[in-house]
VEXVOVEX-739857 format. One record per residue (C-alpha): residue number from 0; residue in three letters; chain; x, y, z. Coordinates in pm, 1 decimal, always signed. Example, Ala and Ser with C-alpha at 12.3 -4.5 7.8 and 13.67 -1.06 7.14 Angstrom:
2
0,ALA,A,+1230.0,-450.0,+780.0
1,SER,A,+1367.0,-106.0,+714.0
***
This chain:
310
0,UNK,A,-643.0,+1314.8,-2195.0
1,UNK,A,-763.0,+1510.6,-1919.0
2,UNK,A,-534.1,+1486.8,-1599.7
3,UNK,A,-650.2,+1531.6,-1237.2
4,UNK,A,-416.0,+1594.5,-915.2
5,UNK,A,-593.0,+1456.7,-616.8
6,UNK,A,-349.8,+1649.9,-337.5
7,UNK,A,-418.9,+1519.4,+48.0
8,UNK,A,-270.5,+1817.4,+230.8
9,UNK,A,-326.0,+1570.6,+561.7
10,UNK,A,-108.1,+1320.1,+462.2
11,UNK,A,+220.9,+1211.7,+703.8
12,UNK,A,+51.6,+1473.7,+1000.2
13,UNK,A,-18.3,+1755.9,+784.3
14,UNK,A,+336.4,+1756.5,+659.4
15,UNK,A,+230.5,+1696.5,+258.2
16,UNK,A,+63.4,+2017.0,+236.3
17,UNK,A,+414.0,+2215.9,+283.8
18,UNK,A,+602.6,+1965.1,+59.0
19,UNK,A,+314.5,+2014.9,-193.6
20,UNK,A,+397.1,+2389.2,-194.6
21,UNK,A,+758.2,+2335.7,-196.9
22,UNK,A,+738.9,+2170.3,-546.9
23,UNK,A,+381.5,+2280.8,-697.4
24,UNK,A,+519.3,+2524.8,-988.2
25,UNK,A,+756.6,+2233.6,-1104.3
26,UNK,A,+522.1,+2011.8,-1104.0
27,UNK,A,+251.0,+2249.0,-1287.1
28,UNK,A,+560.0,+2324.5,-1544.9
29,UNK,A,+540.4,+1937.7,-1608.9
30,UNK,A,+204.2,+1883.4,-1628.6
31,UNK,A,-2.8,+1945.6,-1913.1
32,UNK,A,-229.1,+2300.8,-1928.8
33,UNK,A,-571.3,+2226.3,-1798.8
34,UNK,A,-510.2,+1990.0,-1558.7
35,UNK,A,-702.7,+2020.3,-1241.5
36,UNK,A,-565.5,+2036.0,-898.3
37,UNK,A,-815.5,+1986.5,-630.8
38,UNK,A,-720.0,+1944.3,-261.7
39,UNK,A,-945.6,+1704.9,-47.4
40,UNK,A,-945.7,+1532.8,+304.9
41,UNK,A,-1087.4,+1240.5,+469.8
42,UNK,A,-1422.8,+1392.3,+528.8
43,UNK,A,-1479.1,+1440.2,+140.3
44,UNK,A,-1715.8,+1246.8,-50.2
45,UNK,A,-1499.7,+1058.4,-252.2
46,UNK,A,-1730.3,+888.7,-478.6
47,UNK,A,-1909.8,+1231.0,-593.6
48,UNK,A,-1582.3,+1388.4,-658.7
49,UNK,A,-1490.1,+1070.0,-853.8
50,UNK,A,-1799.4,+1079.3,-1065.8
51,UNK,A,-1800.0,+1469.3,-1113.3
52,UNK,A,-1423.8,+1441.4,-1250.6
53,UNK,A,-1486.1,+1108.4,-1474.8
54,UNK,A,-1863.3,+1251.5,-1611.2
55,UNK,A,-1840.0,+1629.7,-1642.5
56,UNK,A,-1455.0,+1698.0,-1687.5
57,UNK,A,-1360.7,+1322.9,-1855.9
58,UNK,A,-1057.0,+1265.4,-1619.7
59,UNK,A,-887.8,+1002.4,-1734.5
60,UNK,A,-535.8,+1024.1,-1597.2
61,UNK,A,-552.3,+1072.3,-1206.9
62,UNK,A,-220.6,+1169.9,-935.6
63,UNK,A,-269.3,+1137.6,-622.8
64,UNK,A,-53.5,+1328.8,-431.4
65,UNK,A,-64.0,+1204.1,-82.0
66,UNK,A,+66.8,+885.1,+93.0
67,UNK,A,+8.1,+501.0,+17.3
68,UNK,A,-251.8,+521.0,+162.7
69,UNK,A,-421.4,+822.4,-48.2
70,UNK,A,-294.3,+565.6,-375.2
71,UNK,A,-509.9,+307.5,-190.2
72,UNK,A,-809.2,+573.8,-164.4
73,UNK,A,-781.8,+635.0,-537.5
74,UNK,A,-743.3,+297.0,-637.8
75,UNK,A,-1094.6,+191.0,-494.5
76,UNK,A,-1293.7,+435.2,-533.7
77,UNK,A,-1226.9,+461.1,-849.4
78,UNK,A,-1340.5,+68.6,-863.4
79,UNK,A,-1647.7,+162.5,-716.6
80,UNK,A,-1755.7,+410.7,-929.5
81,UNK,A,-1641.3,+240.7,-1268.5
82,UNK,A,-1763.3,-59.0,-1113.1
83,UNK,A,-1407.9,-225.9,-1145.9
84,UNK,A,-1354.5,-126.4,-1504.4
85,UNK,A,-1025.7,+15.6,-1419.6
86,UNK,A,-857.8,-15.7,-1768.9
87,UNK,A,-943.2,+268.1,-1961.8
88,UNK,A,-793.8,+502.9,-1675.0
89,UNK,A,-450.0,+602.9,-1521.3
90,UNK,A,-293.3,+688.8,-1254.2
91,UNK,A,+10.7,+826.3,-1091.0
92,UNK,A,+171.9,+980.0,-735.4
93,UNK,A,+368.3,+1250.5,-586.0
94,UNK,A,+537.8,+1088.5,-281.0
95,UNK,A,+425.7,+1319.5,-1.3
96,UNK,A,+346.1,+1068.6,+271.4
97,UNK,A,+609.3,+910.3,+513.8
98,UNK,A,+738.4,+589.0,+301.2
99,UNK,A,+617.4,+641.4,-42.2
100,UNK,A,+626.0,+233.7,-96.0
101,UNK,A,+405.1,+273.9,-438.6
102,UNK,A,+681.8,+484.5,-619.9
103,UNK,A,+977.1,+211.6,-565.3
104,UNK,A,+1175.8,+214.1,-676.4
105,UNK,A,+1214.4,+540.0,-683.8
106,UNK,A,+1367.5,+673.5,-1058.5
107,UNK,A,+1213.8,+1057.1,-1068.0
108,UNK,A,+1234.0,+1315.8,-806.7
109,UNK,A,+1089.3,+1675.3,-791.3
110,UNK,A,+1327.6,+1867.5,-539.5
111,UNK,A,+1368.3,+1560.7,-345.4
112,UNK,A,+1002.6,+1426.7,-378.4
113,UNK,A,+957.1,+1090.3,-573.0
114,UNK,A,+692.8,+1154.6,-872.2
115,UNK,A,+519.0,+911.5,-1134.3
116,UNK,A,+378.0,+1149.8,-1364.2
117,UNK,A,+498.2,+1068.1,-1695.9
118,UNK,A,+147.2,+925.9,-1865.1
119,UNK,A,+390.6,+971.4,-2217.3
120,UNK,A,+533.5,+635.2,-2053.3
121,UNK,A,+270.9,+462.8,-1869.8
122,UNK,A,+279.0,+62.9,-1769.8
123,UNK,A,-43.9,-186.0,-1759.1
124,UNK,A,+20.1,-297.2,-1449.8
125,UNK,A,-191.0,-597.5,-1226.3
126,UNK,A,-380.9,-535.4,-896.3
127,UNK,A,-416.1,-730.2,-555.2
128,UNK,A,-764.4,-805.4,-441.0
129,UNK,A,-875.0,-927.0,-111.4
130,UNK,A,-1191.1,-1063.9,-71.9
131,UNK,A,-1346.0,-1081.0,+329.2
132,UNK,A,-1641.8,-1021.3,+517.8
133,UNK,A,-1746.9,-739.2,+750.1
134,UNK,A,-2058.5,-789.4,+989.9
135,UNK,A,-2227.1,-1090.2,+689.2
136,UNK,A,-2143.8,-865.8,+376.5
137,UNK,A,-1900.8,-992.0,+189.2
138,UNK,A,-1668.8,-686.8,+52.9
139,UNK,A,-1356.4,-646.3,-139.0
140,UNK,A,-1034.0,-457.3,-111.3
141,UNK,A,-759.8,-344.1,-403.6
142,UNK,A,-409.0,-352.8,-382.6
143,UNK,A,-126.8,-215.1,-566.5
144,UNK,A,+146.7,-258.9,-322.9
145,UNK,A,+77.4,-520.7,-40.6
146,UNK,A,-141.2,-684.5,+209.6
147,UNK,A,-8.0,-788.9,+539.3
148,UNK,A,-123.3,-1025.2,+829.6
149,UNK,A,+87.9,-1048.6,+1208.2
150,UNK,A,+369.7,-815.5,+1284.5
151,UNK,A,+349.2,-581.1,+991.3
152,UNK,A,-23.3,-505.9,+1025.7
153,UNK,A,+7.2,-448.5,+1415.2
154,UNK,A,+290.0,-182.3,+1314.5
155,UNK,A,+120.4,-5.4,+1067.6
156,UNK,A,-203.6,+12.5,+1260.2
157,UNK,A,+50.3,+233.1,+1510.6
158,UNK,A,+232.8,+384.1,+1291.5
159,UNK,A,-120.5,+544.3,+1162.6
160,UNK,A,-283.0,+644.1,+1500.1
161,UNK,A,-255.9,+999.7,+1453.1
162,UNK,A,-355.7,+1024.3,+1794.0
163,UNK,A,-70.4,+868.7,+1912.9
164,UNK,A,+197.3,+1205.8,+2054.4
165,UNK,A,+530.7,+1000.3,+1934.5
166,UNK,A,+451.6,+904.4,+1652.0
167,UNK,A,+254.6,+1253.2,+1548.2
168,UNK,A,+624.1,+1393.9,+1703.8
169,UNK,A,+798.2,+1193.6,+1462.4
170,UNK,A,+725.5,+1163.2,+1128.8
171,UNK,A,+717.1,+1497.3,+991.1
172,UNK,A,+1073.6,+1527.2,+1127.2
173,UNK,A,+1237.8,+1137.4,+1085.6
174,UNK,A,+1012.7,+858.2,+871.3
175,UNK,A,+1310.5,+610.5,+978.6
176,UNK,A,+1303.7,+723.1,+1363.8
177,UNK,A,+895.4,+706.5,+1366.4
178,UNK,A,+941.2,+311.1,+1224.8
179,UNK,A,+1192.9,+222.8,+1452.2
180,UNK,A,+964.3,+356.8,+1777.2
181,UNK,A,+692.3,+193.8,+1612.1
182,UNK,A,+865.9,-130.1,+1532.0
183,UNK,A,+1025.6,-90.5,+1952.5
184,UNK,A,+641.2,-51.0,+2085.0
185,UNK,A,+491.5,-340.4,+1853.0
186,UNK,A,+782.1,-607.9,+1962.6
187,UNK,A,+668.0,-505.0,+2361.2
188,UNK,A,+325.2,-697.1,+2319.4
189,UNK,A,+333.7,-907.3,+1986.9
190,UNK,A,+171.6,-1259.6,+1984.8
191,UNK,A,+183.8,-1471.2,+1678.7
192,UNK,A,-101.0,-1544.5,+1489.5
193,UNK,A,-267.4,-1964.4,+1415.5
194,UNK,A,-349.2,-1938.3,+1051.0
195,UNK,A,-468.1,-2203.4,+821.6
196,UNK,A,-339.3,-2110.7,+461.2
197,UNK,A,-365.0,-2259.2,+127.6
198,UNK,A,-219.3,-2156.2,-145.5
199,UNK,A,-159.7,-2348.6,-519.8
200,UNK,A,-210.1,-2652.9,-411.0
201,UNK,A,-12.9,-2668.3,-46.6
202,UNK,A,-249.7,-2615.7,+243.9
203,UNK,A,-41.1,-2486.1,+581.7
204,UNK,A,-128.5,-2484.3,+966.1
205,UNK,A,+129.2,-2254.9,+1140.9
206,UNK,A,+217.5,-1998.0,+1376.9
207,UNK,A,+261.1,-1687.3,+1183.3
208,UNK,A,+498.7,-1417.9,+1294.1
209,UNK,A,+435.0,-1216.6,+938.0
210,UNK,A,+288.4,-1278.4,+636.2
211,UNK,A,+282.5,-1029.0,+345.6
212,UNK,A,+77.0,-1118.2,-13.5
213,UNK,A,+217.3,-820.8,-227.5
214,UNK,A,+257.1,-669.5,-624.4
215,UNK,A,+576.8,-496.3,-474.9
216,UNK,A,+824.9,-593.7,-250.2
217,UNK,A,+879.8,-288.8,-61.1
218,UNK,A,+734.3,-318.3,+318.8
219,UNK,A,+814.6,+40.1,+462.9
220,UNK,A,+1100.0,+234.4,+456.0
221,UNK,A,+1441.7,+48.0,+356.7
222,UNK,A,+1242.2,-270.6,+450.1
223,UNK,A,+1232.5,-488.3,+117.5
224,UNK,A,+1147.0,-822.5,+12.0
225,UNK,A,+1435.6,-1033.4,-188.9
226,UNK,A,+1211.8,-1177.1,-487.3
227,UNK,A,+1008.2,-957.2,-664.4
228,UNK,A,+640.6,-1060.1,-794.1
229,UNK,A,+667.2,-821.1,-1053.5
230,UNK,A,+398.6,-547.9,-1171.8
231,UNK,A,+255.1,-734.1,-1454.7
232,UNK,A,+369.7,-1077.5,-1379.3
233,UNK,A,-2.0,-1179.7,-1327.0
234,UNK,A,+157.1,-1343.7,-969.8
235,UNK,A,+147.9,-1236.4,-596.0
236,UNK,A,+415.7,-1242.4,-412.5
237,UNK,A,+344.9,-1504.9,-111.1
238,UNK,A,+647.9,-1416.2,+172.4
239,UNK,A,+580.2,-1596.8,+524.8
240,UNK,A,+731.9,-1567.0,+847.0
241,UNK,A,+670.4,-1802.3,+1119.8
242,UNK,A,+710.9,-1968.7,+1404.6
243,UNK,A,+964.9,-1696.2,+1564.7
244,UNK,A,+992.7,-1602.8,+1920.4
245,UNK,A,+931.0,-1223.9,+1992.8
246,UNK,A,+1294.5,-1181.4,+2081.9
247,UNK,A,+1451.6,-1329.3,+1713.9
248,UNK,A,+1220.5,-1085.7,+1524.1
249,UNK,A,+1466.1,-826.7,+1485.6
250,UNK,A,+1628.5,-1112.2,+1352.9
251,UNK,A,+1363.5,-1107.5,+1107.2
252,UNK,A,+1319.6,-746.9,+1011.6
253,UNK,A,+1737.5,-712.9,+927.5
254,UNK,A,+1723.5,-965.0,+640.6
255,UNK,A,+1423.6,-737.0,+550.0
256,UNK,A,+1663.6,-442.5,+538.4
257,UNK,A,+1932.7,-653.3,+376.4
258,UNK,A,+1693.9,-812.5,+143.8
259,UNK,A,+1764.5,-1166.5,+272.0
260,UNK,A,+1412.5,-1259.4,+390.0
261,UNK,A,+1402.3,-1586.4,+141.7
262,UNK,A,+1750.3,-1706.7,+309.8
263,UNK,A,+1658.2,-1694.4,+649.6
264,UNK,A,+1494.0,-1946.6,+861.8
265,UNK,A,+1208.6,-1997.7,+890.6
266,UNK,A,+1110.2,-1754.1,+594.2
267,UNK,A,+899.3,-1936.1,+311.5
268,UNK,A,+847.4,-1725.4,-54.9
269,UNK,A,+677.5,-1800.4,-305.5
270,UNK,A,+478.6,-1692.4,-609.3
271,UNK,A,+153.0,-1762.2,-636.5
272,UNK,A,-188.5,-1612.2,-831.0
273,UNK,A,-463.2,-1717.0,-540.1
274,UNK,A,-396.7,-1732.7,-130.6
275,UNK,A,-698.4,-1854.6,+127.3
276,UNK,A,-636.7,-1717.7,+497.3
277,UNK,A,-825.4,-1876.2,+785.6
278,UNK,A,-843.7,-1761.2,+1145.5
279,UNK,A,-1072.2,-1846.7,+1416.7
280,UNK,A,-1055.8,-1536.4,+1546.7
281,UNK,A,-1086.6,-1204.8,+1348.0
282,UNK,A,-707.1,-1098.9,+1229.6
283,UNK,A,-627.6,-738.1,+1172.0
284,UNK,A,-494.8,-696.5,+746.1
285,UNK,A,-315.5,-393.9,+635.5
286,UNK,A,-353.2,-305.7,+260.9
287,UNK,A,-108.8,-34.9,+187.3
288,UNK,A,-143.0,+96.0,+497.9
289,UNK,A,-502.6,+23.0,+529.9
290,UNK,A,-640.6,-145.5,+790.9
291,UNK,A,-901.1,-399.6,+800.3
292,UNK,A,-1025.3,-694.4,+1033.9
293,UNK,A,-1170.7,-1004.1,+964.4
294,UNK,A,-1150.9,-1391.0,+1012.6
295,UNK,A,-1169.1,-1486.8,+618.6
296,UNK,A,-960.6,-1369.1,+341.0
297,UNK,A,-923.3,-1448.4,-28.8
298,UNK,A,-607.3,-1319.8,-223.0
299,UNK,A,-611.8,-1322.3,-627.7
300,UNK,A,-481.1,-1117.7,-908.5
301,UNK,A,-662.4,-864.4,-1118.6
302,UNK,A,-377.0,-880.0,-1435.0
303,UNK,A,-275.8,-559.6,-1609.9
304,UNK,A,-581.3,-421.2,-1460.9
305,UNK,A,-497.5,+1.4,-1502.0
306,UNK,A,-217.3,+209.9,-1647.6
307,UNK,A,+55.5,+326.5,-1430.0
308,UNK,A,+272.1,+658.9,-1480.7
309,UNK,A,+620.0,+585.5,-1514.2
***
């Protein structure tokens, strides 16, 4: 099968273009002969460059090497040109963004940099979908990794302002130091969030501090979730914060880092295959480090939707 390397030289500030060159021979030595490596940005036309490599070259397995958020990229445009038939493709990742959360946990490393490109050893694996509206048309997001609502989403939509000096100082040098500024600046203003939430059949009215529906229970960095949805489980993993005061969430984020989050007060998991989110007032959702905003928001499972590399 023809393979395809999808490199975003802009990922983490421009820092994934160096690592790329650091390890591009090995990973050419790995890869089979003929596979195409084509370097893109933001300002590409995705969808053409989908549909030239699925209908001229018959691309079937496709690496992005970028961030999360490049894996996100892939991921739905290549629902939007197959029109969501995902299954007869693959895909894999070179790590060369700032947390990598796709890859882990991490087993396979080029000179330091976590890879998935074994197609010999690929995985069905499910999707996340979300399901919302922007400005009356109703649209819909994939997931492989995690959707987040309340303190999560507010630090990831700072930890992406590439316009922001710090964090643009940062993370090329320290991933870990450019989360802990961001998680410093988001505590300063965070409000919780009123959220009506249903789920199986328990319907919930709270103040949420965070609320994360994921395939994989990595957040960012060493932040991890304790109980682990699984890739093919056909289940979501539900994991709800709420009702904590802006000075306990630290509180919060080490039983993250210790991967305690289902002991601690206050902390609700669960698995589920559907989740309804309510707001009266549009709610900013991250989606592997995606941002979107809306007031509306169905969760559900797409199972074993694509091949994954190992």
């Amino acid at each position: 099968m023809k393979t395809a390397v999808l490199i975003n030289g802009f990922a983490n500030n421009g820092l994934a273009e160096k690592k790329w060159e650091h390890i591009k021979e090995e990973v050419k030595n790995r890869l089979p002969a003929g596979t195409l490596y084509i370097h893109f940005s933001e300002t590409d036309n995705h969808i053409s460059l989908m549909e030239t490599l699925i209908n001229e070259y018959q691309v079937k397995n496709f690496i992005s090497a970028g961030g999360d958020g490049s894996i996100n990229n892939l991921i739905n445009t290549l629902a939007q040109v197959t029109n969501s038939e995902l299954n007869p493709f693959s895909i894999g990742a070179i790590g060369l963004g700032s947390s990598n959360d796709f890859i882990k946990p991490v087993k396979h490393k080029i000179s330091g940099i976590p890879v998935r490109i074994d197609f010999e050893n690929k995985k069905q694996v499910d999707l996340g979908m979300v399901e919302f509206t922007d400005s009356d048309t109703p649209k819909k997001q994939l997931f492989i990794v995690n959707a987040s609502i309340g303190f999560t989403a507010q630090g990831n939509q700072l930890f992406n302002d590439n316009s922001n000096r710090i964090i643009r100082f940062l993370k090329p040098r320290s991933t870990n130091l450019a989360i802990l500024w961001t998680i410093t600046q988001t505590l300063l203003n965070y409000q919780n969030i009123d959220l009506e939430i249903a789920y199986d059949e328990m319907q919930i009215s709270t103040s949420v501090t965070n609320l994360s529906i994921a395939k994989n229970p990595n957040v960012s960095g060493s932040f991890c979730y304790d109980v682990d949805p699984g890739s093919d489980s056909g289940y979501l993993g539900f994991y709800l914060a709420r009702n904590f005061k802006r000075q306990q969430i630290p509180r919060l984020l080490y039983a993250l880092y210790r991967k305690r989050f289902s002991k601690t007060r206050n902390c609700q998991t669960a698995l589920v295959q559907s989740v309804e989110i309510n707001s009266e007032k549009p709610v900013l959702l991250e989606t592997d480090g995606e941002i979107i905003e809306a007031s509306r928001f169905r969760f559900s499972v797409l199972p074993k939707a694509l091949f994954v590399a190992d």
